[in-house]
N, CA and C of each residue as an Amber inpcrd file, in Angstrom:
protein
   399
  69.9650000  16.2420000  61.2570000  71.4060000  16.1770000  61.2330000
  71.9190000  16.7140000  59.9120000  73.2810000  17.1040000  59.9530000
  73.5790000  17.7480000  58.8020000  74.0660000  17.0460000  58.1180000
  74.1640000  16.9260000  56.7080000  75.0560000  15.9190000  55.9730000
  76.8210000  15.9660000  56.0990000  77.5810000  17.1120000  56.9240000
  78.8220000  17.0240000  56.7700000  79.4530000  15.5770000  57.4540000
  78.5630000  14.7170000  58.3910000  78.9740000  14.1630000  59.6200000
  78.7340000  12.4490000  58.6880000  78.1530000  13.0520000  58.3460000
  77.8010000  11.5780000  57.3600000  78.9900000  10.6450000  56.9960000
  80.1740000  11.3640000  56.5620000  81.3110000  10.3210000  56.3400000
  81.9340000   9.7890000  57.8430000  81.6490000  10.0510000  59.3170000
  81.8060000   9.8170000  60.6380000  81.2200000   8.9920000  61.7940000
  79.8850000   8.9180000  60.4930000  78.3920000   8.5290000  62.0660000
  78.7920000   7.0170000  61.9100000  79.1530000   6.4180000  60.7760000
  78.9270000   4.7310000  61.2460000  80.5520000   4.0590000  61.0550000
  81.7760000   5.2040000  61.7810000  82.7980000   4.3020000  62.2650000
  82.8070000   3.6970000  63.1990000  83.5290000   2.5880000  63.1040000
  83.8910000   1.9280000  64.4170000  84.6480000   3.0960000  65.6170000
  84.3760000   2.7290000  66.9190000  84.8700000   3.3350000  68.2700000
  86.4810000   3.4070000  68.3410000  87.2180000   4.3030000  68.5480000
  88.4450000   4.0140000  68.6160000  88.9970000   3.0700000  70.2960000
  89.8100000   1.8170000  70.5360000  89.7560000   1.4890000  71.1700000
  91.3190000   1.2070000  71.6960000  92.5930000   1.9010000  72.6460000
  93.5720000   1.6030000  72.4800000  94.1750000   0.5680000  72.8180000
  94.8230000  -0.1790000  71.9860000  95.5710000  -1.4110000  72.4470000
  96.7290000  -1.3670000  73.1040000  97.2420000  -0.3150000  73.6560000
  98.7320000   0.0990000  74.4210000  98.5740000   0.4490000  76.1160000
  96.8870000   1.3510000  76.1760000  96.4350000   1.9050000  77.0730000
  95.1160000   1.2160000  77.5830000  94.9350000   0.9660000  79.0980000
  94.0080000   0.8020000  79.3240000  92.5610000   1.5530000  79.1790000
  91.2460000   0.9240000  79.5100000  90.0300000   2.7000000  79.4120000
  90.2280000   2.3800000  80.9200000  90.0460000   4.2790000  81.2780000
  90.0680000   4.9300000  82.2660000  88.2130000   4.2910000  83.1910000
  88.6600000   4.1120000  84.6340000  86.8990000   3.7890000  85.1220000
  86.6750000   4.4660000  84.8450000  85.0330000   4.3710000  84.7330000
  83.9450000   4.6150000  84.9040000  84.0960000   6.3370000  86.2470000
  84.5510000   5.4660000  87.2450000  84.4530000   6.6310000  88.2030000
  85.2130000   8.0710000  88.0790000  86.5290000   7.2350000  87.3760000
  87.4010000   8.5290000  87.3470000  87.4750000   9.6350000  86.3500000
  86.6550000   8.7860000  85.1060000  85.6710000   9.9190000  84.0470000
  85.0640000  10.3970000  84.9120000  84.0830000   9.7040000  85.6750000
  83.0100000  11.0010000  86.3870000  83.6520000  12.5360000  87.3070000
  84.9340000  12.0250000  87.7630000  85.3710000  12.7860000  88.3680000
  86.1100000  14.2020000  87.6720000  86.3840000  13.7330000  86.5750000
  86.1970000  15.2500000  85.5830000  85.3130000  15.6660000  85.5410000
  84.0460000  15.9710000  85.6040000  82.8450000  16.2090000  86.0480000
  82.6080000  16.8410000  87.3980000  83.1350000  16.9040000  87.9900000
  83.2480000  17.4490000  89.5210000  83.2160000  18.5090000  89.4830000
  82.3120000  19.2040000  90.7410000  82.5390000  20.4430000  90.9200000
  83.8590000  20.8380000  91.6140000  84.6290000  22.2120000  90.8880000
  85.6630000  22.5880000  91.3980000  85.3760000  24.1780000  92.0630000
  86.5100000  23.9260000  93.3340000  86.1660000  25.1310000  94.4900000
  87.5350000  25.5700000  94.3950000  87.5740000  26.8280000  93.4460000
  88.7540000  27.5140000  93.3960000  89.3730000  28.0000000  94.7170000
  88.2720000  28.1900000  95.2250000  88.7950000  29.2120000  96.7060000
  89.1820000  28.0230000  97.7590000  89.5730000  26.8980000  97.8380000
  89.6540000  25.9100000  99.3440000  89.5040000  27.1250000 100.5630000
  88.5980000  26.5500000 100.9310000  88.3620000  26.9440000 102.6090000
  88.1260000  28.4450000 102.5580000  87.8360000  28.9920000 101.3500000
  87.3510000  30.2220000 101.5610000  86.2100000  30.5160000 102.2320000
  85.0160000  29.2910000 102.0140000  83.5140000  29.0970000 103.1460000
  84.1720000  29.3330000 104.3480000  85.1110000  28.4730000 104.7100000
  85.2700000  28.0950000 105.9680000  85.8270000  29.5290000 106.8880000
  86.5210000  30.1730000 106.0900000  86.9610000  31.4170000 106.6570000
  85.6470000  32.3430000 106.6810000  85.0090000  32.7600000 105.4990000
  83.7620000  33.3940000 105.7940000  82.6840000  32.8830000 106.4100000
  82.5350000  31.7100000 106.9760000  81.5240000  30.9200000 107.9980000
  82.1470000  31.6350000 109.4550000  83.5090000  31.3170000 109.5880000
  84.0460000  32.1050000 110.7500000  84.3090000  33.4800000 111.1550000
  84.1250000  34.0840000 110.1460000  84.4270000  35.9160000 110.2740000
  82.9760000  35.9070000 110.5950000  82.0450000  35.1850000 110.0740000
  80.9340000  35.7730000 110.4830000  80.3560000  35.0040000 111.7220000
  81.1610000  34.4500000 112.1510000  80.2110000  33.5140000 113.5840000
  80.4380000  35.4370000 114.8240000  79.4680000  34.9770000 115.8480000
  79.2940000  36.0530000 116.5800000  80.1420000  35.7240000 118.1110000
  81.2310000  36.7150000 118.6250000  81.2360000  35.8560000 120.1560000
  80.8420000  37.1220000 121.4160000  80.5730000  36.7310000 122.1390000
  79.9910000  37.4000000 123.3670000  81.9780000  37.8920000 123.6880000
  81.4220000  39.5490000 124.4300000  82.4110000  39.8170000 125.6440000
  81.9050000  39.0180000 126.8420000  83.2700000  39.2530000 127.7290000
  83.0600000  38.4600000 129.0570000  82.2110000  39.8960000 130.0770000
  81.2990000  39.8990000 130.6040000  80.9030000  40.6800000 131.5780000
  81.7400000  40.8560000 132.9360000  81.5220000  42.2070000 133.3510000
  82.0670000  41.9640000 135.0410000  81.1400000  42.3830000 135.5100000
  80.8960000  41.2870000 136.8910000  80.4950000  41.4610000 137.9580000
  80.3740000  43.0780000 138.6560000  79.2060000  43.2980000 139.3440000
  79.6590000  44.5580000 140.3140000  79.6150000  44.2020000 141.5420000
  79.7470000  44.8230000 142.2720000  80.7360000  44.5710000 144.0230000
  79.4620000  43.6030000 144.6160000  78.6370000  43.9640000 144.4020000
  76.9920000  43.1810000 145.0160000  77.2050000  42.0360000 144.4910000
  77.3260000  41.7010000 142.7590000  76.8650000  39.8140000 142.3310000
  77.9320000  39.7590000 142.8600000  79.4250000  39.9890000 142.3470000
  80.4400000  39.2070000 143.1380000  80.4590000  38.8860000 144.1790000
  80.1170000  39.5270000 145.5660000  79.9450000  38.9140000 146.5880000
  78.5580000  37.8260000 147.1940000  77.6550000  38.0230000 146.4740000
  76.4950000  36.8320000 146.4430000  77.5260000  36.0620000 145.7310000
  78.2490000  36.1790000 144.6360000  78.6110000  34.5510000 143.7260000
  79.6490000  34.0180000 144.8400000  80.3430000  34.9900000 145.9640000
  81.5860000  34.1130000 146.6350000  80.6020000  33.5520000 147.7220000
  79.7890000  34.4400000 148.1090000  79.0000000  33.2630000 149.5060000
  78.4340000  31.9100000 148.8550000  78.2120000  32.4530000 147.3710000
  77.4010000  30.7500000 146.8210000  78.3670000  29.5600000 147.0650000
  79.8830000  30.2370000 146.6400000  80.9510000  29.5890000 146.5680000
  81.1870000  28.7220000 147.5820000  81.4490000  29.6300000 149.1090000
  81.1510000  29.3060000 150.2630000  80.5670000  28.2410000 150.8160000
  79.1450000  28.6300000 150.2650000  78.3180000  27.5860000 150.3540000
  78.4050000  25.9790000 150.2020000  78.4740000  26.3560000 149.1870000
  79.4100000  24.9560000 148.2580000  80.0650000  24.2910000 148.7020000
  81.1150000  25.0670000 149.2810000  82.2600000  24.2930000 150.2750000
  81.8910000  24.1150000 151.4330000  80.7020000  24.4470000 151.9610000
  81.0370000  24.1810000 153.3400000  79.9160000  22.8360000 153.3600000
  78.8120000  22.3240000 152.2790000  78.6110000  21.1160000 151.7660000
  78.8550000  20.2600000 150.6780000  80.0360000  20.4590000 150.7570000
  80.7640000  19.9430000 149.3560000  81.3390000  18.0710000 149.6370000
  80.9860000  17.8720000 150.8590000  81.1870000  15.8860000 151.7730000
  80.0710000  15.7000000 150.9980000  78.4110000  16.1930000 150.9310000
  77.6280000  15.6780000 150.1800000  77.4540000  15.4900000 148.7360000
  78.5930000  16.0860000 148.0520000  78.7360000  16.6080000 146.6490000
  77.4370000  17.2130000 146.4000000  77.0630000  18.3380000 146.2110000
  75.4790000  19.5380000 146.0630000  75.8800000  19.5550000 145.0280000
  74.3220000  19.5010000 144.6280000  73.9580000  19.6490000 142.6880000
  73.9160000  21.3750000 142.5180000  74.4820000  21.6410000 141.9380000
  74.3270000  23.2890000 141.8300000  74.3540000  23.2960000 139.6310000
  73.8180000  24.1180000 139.4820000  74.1320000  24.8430000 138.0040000
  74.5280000  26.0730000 138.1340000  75.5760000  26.1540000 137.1880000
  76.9310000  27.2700000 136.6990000  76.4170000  27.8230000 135.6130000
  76.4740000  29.2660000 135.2250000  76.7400000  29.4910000 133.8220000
  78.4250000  30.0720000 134.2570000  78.9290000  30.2360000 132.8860000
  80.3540000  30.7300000 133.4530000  80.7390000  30.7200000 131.5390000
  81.9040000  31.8520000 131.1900000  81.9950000  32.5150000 130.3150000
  83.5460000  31.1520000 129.8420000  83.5890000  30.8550000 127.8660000
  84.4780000  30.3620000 127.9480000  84.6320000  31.0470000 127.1350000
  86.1250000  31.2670000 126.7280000  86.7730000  32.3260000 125.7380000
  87.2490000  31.5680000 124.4190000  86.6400000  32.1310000 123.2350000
  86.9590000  31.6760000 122.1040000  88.7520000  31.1640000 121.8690000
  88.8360000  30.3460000 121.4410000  90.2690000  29.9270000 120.6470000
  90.7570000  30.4170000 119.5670000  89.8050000  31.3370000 118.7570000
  90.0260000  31.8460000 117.3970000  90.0790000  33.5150000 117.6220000
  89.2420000  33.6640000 118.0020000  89.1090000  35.2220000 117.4950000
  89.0740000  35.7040000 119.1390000  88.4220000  37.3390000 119.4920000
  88.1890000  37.5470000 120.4670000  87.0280000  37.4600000 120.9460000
  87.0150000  37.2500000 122.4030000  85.6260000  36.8600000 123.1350000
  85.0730000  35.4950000 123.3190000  83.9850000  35.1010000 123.5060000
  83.3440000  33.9260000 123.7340000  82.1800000  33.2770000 124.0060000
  81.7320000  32.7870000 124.7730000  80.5170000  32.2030000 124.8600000
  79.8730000  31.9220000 126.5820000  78.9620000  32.5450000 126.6810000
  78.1580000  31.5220000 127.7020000  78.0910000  30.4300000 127.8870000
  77.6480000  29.6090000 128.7860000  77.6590000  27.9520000 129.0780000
  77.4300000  27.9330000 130.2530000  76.0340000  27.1770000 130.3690000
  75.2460000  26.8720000 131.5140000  75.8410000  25.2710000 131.9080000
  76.2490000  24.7360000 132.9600000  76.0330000  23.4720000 133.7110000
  75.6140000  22.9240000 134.3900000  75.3600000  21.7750000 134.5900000
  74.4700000  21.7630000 136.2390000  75.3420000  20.2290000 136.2250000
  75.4210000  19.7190000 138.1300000  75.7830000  18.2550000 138.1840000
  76.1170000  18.6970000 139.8240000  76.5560000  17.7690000 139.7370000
  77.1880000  17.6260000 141.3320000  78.4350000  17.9010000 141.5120000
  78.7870000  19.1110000 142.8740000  80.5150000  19.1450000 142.7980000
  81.0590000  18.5880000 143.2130000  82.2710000  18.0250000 143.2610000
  83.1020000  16.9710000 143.8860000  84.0150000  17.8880000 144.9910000
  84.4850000  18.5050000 144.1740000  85.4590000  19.5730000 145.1420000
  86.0220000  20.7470000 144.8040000  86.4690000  21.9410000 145.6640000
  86.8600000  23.1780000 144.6700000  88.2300000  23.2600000 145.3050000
  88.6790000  23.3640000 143.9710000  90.2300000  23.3190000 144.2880000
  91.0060000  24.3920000 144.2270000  91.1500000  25.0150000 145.6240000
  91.7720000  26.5000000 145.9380000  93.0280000  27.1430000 145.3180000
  93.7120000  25.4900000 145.0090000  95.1110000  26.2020000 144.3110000
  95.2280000  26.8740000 142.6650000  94.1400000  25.8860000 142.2390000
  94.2560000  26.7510000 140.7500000  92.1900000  27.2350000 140.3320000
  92.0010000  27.5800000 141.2590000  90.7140000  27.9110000 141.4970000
  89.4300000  27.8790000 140.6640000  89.2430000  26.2220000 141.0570000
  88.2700000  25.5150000 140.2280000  87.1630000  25.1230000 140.8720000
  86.3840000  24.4980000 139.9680000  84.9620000  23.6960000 140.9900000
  85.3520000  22.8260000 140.1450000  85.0920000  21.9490000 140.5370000
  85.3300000  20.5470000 139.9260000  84.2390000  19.7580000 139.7620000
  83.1930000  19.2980000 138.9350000  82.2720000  19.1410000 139.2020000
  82.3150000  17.1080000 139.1840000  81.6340000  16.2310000 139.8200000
  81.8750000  14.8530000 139.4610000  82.1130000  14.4960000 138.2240000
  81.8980000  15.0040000 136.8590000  81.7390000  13.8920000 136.2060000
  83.1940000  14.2960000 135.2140000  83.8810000  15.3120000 136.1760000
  85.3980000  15.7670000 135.8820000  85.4400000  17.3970000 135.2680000
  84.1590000  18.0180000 134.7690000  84.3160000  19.0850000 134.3750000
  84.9220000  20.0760000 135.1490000  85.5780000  20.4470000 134.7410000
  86.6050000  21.6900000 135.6360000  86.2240000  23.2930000 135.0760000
  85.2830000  24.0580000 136.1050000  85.2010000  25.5970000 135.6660000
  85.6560000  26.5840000 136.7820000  86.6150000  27.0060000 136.1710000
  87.3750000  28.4310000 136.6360000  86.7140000  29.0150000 137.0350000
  86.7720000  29.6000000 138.7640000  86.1890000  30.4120000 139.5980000
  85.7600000  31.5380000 139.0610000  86.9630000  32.4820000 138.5720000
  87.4270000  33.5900000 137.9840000  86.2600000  34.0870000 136.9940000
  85.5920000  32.6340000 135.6980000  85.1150000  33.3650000 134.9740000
  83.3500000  32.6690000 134.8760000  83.1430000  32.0650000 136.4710000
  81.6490000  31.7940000 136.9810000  81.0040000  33.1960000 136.5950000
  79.8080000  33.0610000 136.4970000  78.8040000  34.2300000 136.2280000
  77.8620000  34.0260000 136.9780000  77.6780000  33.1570000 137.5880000
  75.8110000  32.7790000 138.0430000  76.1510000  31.0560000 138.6190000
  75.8070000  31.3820000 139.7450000  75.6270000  29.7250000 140.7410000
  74.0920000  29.9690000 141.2710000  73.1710000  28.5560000 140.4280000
  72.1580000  28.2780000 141.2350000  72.0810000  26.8090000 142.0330000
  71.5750000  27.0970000 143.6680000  72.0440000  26.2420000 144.1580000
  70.5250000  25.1980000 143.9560000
């Protein structure tokens, strides 16, 4: 040690009598790491996520996927276990994702053209890809 400190090393602590001491915790929290950018990860986590286009059908699957459809309905009193993949479209950006299901259908509902499957999942005719029965 150097001798300049020498008139310093054996004062008493300064302690204020007006002000409380600050916790323990909230010293530590000057200490914190700081993230200039907020949510700048979060935007570059998402520019870089990947989404699928939706495929179309040609005249052949589409008409195998409507007889599956068919099918479906014409034993749909037994509720039939079938698995779906069927395309859902991102909320953020463009495009979306695959998604396979499987369960039992309850009923397909012609007016806004759904399968309805029991356990309430609802997938749009329109953007089915693949029915295995």
């Amino acid at each position: 040690m150097s001798d300049s400190y020498e008139d310093i090393m054996n004062m008493p602590h300064h302690v204020s009598k007006t002000r409380a001491q600050m916790p323990r915790r909230s010293r530590a929290a000057q200490f914190a790491p700081f993230a200039a950018l907020t949510g700048y990860e979060d935007a570059v986590c998402e520019t870089a996520r990947l989404t699928d286009s939706k495929a179309e059908l040609c005249e052949d699957d589409a008409a195998e996927l409507n007889e599956k459809i068919r099918l479906l309905g014409a034993r749909i009193a037994a509720e039939p276990y079938c698995e779906v993949t069927y395309f859902v479209p991102d909320k953020h950006k463009s495009g979306g994702r695959y998604v396979t299901v499987s369960g039992n259908v309850r009923f397909i509902e012609e007016v806004s053209r759904q399968l309805v499957f029991c356990g309430g999942l609802r997938v749009p005719l329109d953007d089915i890809m693949k029915i295995s029965l």
